[in-house]
MARMAR-568855 format. One record per residue (C-alpha): x, y, z. Coordinates in nm, 4 decimals. Layout:
<sites>
       px       py       pz
        X        Y        Z
...
</sites>
This chain:
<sites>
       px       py       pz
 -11.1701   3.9316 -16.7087
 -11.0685   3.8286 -16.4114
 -10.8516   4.0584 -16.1643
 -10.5290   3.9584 -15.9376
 -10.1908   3.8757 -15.9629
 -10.1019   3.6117 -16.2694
  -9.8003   3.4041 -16.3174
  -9.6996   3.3322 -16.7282
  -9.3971   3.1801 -16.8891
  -9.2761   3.3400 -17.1665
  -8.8915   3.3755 -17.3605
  -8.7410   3.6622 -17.4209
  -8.3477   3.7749 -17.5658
  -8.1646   3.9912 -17.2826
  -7.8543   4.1800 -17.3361
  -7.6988   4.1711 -16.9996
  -7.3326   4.3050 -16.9446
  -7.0882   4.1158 -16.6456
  -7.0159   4.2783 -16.4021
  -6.6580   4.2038 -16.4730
  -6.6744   4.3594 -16.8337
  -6.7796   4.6753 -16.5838
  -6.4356   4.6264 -16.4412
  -6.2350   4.5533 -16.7746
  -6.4102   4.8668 -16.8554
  -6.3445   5.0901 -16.5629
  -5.9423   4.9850 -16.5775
  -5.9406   5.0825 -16.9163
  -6.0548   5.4591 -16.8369
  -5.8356   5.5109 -16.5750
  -5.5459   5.6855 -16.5689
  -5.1883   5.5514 -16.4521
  -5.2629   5.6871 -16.0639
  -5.5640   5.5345 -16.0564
  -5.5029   5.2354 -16.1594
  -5.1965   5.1693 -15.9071
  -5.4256   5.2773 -15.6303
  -5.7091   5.0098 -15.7440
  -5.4322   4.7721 -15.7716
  -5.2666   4.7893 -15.4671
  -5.6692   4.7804 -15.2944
  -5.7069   4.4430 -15.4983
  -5.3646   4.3143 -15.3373
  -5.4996   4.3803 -14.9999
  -5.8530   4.2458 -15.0655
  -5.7706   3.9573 -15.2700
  -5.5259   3.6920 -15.1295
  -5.4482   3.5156 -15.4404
  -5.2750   3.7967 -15.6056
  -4.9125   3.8895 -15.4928
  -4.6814   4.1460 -15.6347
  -4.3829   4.0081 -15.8717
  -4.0735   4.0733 -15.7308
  -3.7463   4.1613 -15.9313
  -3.6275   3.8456 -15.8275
  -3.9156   3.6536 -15.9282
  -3.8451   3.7152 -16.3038
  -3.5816   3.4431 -16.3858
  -3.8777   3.1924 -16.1687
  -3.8177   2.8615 -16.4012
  -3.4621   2.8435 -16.2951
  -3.4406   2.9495 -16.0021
  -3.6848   2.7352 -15.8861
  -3.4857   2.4182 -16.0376
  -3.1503   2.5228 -15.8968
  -3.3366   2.5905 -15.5378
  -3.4973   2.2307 -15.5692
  -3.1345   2.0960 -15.6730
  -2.9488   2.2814 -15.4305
  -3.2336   2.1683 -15.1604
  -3.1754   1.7968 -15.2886
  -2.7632   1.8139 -15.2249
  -2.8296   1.9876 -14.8759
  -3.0497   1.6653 -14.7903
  -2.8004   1.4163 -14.9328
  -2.4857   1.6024 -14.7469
  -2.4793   1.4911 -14.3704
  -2.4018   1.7517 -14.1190
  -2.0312   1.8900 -14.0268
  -1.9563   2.0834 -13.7252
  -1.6327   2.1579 -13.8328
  -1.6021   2.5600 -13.8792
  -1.2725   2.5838 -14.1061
  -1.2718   2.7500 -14.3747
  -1.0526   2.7651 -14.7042
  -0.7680   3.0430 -14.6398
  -0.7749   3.3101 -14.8270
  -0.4694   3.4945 -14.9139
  -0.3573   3.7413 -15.1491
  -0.5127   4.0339 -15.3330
  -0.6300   3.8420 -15.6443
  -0.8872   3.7037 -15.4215
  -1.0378   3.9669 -15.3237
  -1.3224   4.1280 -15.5989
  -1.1883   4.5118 -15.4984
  -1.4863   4.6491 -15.7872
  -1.7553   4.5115 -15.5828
  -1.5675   4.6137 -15.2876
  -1.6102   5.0065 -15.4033
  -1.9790   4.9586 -15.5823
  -2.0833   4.7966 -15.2670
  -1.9986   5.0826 -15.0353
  -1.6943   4.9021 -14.8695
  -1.9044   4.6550 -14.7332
  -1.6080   4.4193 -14.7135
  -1.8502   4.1876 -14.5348
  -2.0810   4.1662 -14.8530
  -2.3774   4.2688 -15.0633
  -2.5927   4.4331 -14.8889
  -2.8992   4.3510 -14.7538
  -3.2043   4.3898 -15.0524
  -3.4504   4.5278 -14.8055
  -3.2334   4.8241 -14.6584
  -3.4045   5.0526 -14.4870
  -3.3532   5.3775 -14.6509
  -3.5621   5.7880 -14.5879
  -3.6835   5.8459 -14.9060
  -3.8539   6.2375 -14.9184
  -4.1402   6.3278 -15.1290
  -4.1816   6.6905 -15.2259
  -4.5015   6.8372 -15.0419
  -4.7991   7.1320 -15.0956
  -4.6339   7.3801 -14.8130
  -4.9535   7.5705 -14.6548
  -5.0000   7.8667 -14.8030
  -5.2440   8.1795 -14.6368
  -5.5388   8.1785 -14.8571
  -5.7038   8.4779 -14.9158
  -5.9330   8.4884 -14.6548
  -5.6944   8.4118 -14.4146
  -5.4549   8.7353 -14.5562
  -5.7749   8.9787 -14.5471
  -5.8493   8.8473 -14.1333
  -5.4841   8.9139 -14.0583
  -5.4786   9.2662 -14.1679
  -5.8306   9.3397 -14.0054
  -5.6942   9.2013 -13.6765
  -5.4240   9.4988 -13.6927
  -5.7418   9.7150 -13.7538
  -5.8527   9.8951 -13.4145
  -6.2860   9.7981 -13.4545
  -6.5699   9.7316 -13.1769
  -6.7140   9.4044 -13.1430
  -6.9745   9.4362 -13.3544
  -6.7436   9.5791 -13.6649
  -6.5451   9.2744 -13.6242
  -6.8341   9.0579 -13.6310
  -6.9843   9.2599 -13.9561
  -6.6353   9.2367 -14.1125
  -6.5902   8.8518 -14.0744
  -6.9468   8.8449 -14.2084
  -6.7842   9.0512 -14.4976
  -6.4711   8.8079 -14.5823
  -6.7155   8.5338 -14.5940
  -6.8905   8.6512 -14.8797
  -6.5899   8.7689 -15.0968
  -6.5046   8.4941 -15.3488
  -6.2219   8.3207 -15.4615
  -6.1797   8.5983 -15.7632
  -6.1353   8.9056 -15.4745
  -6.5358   9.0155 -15.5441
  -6.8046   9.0874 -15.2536
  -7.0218   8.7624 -15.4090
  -7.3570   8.9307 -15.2551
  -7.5536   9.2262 -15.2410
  -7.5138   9.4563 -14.9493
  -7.8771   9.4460 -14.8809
  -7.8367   9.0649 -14.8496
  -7.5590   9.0880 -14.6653
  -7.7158   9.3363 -14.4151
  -8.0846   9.1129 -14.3852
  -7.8919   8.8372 -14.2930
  -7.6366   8.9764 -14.0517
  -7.9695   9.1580 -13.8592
  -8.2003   8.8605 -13.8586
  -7.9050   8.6422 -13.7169
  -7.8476   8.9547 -13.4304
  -8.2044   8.9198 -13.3713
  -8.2395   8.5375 -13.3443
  -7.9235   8.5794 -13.0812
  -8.1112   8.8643 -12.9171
  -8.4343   8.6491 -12.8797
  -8.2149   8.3516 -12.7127
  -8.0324   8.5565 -12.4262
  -8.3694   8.7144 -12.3541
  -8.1886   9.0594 -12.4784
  -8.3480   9.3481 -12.5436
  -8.4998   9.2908 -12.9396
  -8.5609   9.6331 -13.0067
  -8.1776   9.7057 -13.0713
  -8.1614   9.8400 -13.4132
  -7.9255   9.6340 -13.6288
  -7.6212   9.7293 -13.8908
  -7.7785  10.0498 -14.0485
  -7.7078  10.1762 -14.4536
  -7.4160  10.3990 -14.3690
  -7.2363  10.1233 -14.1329
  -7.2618   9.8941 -14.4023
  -7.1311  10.1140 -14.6247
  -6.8421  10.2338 -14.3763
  -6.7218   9.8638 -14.3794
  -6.7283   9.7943 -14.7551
  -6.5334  10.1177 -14.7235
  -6.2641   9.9152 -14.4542
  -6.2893   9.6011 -14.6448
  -6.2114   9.7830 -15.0310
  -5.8847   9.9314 -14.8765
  -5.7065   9.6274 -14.7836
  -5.4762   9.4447 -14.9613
  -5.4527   9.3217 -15.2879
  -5.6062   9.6784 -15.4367
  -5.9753   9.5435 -15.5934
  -6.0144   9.3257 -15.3437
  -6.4116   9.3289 -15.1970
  -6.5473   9.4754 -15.5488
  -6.9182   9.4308 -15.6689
  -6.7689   9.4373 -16.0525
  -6.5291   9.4680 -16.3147
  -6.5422   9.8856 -16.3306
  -6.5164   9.9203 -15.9107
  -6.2108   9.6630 -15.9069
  -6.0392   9.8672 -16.1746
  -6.1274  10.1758 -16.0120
  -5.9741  10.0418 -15.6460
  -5.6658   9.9650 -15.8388
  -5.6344  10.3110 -16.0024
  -5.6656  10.4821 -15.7015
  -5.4795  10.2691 -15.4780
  -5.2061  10.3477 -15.7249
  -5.2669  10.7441 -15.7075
  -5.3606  10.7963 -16.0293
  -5.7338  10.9127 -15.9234
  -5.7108  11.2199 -16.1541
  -5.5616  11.0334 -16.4656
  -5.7341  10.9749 -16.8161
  -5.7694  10.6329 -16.7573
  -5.9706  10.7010 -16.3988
  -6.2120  10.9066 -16.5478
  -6.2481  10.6361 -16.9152
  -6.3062  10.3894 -16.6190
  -6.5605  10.5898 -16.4590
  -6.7185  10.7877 -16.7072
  -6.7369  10.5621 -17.0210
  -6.6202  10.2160 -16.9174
  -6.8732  10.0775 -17.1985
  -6.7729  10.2300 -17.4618
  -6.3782  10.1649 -17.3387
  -6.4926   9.7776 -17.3698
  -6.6306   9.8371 -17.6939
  -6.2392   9.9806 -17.7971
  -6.4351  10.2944 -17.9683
  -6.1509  10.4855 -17.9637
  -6.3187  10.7648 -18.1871
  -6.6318  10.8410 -17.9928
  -6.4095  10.8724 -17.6593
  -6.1221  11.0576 -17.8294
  -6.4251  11.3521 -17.9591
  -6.6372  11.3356 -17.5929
  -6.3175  11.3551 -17.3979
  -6.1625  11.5985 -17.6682
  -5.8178  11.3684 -17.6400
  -5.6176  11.1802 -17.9706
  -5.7399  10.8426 -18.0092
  -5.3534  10.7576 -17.9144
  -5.4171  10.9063 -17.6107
  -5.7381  10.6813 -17.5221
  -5.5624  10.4048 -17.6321
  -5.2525  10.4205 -17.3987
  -5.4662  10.4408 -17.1070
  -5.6251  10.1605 -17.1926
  -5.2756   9.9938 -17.2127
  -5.2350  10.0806 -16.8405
  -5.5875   9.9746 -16.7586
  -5.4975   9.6437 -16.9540
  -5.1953   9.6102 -16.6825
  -5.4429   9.6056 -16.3811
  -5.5912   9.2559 -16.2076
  -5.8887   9.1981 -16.3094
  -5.9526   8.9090 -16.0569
  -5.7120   9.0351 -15.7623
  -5.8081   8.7675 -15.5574
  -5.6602   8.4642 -15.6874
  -5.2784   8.5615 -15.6349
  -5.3667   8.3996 -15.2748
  -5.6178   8.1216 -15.4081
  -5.4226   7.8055 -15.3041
  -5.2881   7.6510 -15.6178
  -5.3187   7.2766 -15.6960
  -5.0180   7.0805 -15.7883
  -5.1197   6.8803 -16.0698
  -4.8531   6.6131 -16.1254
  -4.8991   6.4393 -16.5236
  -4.7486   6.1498 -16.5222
  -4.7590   6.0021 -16.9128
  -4.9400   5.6576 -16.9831
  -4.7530   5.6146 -17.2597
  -4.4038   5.7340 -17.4058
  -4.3189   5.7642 -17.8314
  -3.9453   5.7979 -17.8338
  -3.7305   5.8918 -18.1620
  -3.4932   5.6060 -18.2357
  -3.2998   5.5760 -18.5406
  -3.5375   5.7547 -18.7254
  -3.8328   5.5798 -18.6017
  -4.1008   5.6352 -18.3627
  -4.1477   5.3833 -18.1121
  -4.3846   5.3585 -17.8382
  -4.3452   5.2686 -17.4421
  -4.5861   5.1934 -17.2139
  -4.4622   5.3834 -16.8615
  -4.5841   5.1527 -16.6393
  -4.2691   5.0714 -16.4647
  -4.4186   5.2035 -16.1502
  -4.7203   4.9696 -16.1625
  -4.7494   4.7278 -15.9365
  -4.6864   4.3757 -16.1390
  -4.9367   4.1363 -16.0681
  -4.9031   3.7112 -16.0081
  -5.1186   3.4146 -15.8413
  -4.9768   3.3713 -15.4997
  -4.8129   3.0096 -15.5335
  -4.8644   2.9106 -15.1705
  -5.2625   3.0070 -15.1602
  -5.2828   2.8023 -15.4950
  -5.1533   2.5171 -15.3113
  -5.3645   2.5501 -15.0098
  -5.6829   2.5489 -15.2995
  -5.5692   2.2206 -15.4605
  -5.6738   2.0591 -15.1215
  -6.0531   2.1184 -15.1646
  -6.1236   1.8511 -14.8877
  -6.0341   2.0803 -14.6801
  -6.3307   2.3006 -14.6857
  -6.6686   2.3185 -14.6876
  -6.8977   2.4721 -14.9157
  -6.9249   2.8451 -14.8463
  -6.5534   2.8219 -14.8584
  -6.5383   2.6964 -15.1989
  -6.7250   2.8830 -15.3099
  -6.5030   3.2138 -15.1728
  -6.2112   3.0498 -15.2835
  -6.3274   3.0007 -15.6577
  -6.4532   3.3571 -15.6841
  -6.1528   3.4359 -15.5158
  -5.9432   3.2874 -15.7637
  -6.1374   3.3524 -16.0879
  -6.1178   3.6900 -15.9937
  -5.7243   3.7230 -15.9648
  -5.7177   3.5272 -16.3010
  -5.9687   3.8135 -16.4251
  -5.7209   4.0862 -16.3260
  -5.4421   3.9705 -16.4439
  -5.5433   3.9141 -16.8227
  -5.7623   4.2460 -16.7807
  -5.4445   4.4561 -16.7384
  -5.2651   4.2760 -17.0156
  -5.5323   4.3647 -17.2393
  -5.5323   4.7040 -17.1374
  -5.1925   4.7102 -17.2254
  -5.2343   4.5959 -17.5639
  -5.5439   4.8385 -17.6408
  -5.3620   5.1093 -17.5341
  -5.0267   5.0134 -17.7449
  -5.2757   4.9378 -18.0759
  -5.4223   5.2779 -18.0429
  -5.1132   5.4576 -18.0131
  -4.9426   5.2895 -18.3050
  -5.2135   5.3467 -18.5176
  -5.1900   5.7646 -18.3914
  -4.8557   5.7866 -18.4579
  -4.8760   5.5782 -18.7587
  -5.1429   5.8419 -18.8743
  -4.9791   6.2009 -18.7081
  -4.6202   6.1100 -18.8017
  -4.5920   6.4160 -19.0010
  -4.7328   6.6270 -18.6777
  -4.4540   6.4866 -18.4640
  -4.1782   6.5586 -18.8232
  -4.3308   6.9191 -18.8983
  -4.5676   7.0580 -18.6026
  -4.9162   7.1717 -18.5280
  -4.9727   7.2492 -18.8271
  -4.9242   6.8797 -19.0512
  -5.1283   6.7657 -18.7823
  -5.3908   6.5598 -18.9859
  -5.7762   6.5015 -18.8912
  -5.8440   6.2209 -18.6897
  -6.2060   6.0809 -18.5367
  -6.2055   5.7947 -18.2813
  -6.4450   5.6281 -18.5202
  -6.1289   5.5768 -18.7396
  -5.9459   5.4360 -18.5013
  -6.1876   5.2230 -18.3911
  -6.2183   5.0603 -18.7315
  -5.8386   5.0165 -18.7990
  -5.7919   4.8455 -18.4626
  -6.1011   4.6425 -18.4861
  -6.2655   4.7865 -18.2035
  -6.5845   4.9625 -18.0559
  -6.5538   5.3298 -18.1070
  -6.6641   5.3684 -17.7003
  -6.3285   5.1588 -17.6040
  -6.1120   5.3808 -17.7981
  -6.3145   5.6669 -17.5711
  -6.1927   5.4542 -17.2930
  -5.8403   5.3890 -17.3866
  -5.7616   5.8171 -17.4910
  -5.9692   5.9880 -17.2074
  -5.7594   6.1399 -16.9381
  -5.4290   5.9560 -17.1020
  -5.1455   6.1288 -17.1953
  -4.8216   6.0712 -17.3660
  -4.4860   6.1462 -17.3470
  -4.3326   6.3053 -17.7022
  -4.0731   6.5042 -17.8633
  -4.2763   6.7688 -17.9269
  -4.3751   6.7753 -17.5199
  -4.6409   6.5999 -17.2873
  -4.9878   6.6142 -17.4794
  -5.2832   6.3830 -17.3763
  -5.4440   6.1747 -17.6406
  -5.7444   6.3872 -17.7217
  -5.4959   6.6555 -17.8558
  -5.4654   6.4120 -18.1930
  -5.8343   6.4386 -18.2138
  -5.9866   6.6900 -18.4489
  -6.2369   6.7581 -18.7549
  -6.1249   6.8046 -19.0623
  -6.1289   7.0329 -19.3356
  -6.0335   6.9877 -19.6994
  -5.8012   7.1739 -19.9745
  -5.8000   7.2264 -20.2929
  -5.5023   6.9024 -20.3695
  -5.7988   6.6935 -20.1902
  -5.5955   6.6216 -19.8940
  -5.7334   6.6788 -19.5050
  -5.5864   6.8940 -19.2689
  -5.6554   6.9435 -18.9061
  -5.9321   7.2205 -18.7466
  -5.5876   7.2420 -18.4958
  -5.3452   7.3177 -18.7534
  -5.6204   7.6206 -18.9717
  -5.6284   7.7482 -18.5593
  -5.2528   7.7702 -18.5384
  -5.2142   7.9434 -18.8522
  -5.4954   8.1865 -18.7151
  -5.3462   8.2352 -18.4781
  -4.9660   8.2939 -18.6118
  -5.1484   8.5231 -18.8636
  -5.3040   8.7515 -18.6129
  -4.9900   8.7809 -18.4549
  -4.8143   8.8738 -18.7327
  -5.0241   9.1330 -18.8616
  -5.0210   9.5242 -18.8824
  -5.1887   9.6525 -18.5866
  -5.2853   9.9587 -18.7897
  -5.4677   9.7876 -19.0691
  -5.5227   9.4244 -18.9071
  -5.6441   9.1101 -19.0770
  -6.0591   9.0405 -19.1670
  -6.1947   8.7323 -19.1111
  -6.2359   8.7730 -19.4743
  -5.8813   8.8804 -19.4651
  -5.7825   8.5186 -19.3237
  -6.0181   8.3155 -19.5377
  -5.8445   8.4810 -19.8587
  -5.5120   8.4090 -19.7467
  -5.5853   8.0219 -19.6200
  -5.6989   7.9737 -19.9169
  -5.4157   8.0826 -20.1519
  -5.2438   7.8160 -19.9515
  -5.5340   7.5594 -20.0532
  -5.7243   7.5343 -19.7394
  -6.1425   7.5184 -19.8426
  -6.2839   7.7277 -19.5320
  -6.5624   7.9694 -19.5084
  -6.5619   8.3079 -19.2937
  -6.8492   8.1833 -19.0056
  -6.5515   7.9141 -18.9818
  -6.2769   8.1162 -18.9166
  -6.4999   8.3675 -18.6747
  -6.5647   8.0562 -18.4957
  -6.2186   7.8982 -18.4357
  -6.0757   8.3187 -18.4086
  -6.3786   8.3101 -18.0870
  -6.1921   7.9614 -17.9538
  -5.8626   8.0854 -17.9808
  -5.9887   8.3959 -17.7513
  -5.8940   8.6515 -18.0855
  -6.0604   8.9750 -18.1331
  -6.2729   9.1093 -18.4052
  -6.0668   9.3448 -18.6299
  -6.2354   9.6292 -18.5011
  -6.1369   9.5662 -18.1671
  -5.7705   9.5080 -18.2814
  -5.7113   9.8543 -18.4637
  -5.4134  10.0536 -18.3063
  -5.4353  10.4390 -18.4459
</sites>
């Protein structure tokens, strides 16, 4: 056979997607924000799109009463005379638009006015590194404390815990005093932070403020807390200290007989450990203001539920008339120019349908959810009914991967509150009428169960299945451990009050 690089033709079927089905795509999994920020980059990048201006919506007649008016101002000669018909009396004077107007006597006023419009801003907050330096700078230390302690604020997380060992801490605090050592030709010999001055600093660092704060665990941030709070010689110091596993576990009994206390009595200290902070730290973690603004809105009107797209703030999109004018004139231009005015054009054409069909798959998914949840939004959580996107991607007549598209990151605007589109989403389970009803709905009735039940004898897993299913609901008990697990519930052991 003979070796070397071979040319053959051959045909072959190729699924290849364009590039501007990427796009259609991509606008269709964005969310309202970011979509008017890619809109307002295409305005700027594309010169034959232009926003639509209030004005331009009545466009076929204005445009024939400009070209009319334009027409009589040609045919008219030219007057210099400046009078005027007098105007006398009230009754010609329009005194409403006169008050609306602002007593602008002179007129309407000008449609661009220049007006401050404020925009509520994240004020800086201290974070909580910055409110642990502050206090240590009040803090009389030497040089090299001060250095250790900055070393120690730089490990402590965003939760209030030391995030590394000492010993790590320490290796890496001496090897960088001996690399700076080496450099100014110091003396290397100098011993570096030693066991007890590390410990003497955790010490400093553990007694600031918020109590917990520079912990290596759970137990030593409760135990900060208890005795920054004097209680160092109460019962629930020494359950902390002594038996914090078994005061996880909740076995009241086996504490109550080694401390030789009432179970009531372990239990109401662990009420007042249950008041502490377990993650002290992120009272100064700086919060993020996360604005939702609804894609969509379902309003309540005359009994019905209809639905809103709230894209008022979007910017509206149209072919600039004056750059399609200058493109008529292809003589104009040569090649390469064409050829970035076509693309140019095609392009704004492209946008322009693609965000009126996102608007309509967004609209045809949300009537079909409401259509299908309208007891949810009559009744609650609980007549919330299962739902699949491969449903709705059959009744709309659409890929099940678009209807991914249109409900990710959306949300929508109800009368039962602001809920994004996954909420509607949810497996199913079935009852003994044959009907569905929603994994969300068997959770809330977990969940108002659990709350409702007596502390001193409280409800099995077994308990629950029994009782969901005198209502009809088909469920086993690995099911309801599983959603009571999701909701955060726990066992019934662990929820026994004596």
């Amino acid at each position: 056979m003979k070796t070397g690089l071979q040319q053959n033709a051959g045909l072959r079927q190729e699924l290849k997607v364009n590039p501007r089905l990427y796009q259609a795509m991509d606008l269709l999994y964005m969310p309202l924000l970011d979509l008017q920020q890619h809109l307002k980059q295409e305005l700027l990048t594309n010169p034959f799109l232009e926003l639509v201006e209030p004005e331009d919506e009545d466009d076929d007649s204005s445009d024939a009463e400009d070209t009319t008016a334009e027409a009589q101002d040609l045919a008219e000669p030219e007057t210099t005379t400046e009078s005027e018909p007098e105007k006398t009396g009230d009754d010609d004077v329009d005194w409403e638009a006169v008050l609306l107007d602002g007593f602008e006597t002179g007129g309407q006023r000008e449609e661009h006015e220049q007006r401050e419009w404020y925009e509520p801003v994240t004020v800086a907050t201290k974070d909580l590194s910055d409110h642990l330096t502050e206090q240590l700078s009040l803090i009389e230390l030497t040089p090299l404390q001060a250095f250790l302690a900055d070393e120690f604020v730089g490990n402590i997380n965003d939760d209030g815990y030391l995030a590394c060992p000492l010993e790590e801490i320490q290796r890496g605090i001496n090897e960088l005093l001996t690399r700076e050592a080496e450099e100014r030709d110091l003396d290397t010999d100098a011993p570096g932070f030693s066991d007890a001055q590390m410990l003497e600093m955790l010490q400093i660092i553990q007694d600031l403020d918020p109590p917990g704060v520079g912990a290596r665990d759970l137990r030593e941030c409760l135990l900060l807390q208890l005795r920054a709070a004097g209680q160092r010689e109460s019962l629930a110091y020494r359950l902390v200290e002594e038996a914090f596993d078994e005061l996880i576990a909740h076995r009241w009994s086996e504490l109550s007989k080694r401390f030789g206390i009432s179970a009531q009595d372990v239990q109401s200290a662990h009420d007042e450990i249950a008041k502490l902070d377990p993650k002290p730290g992120l009272r100064f973690s700086a919060s993020s203001d996360n604005y939702i603004i609804p894609d969509l809105v379902v309003d309540k009107i005359d009994n019905e539920y209809h639905i809103f797209l709230n894209d008022g703030n979007l910017p509206r999109l149209k072919l600039s008339r004056t750059y399609q004018e200058i493109a008529r004139d292809k003589k104009k231009f040569d090649t390469e120019s064409k050829d970035f005015i076509a693309s140019k054009l095609n392009s704004a054409n492209w946008m322009i349908q693609a965000i009126e069909q996102r608007r309509q798959t967004m609209l045809k998914v949300m009537h079909y959810i409401v259509d299908r949840q309208k007891d949810f939004f009559e009744r609650g959580v609980q007549a919330l009914k299962p739902l699949t996107l491969r449903e709705v991607a059959e009744a709309v007549g659409m890929h099940e991967s678009t209807v991914s598209r249109v409900t990710n990151e959306k949300f929508v605007q109800t009368p039962r509150g602001v809920l994004p589109l996954k909420f509607f989403f949810s497996s199913g389970l079935s009852t003994a009428d044959g009907d569905d009803v929603s994994a969300r709905g068997i959770k809330d009735q977990i969940e108002k169960l659990v709350a409702g039940e007596d502390t001193k004898n409280p409800l099995t897993d077994q308990a629950i299945v029994e009782i969901l299913q005198q209502t009809g609901v088909q469920i086993a008990r690995r099911t309801v451990a599983k959603y009571r697990d999701q909701l955060g519930v726990l066992p019934a052991r662990m929820r026994k009050r004596v």
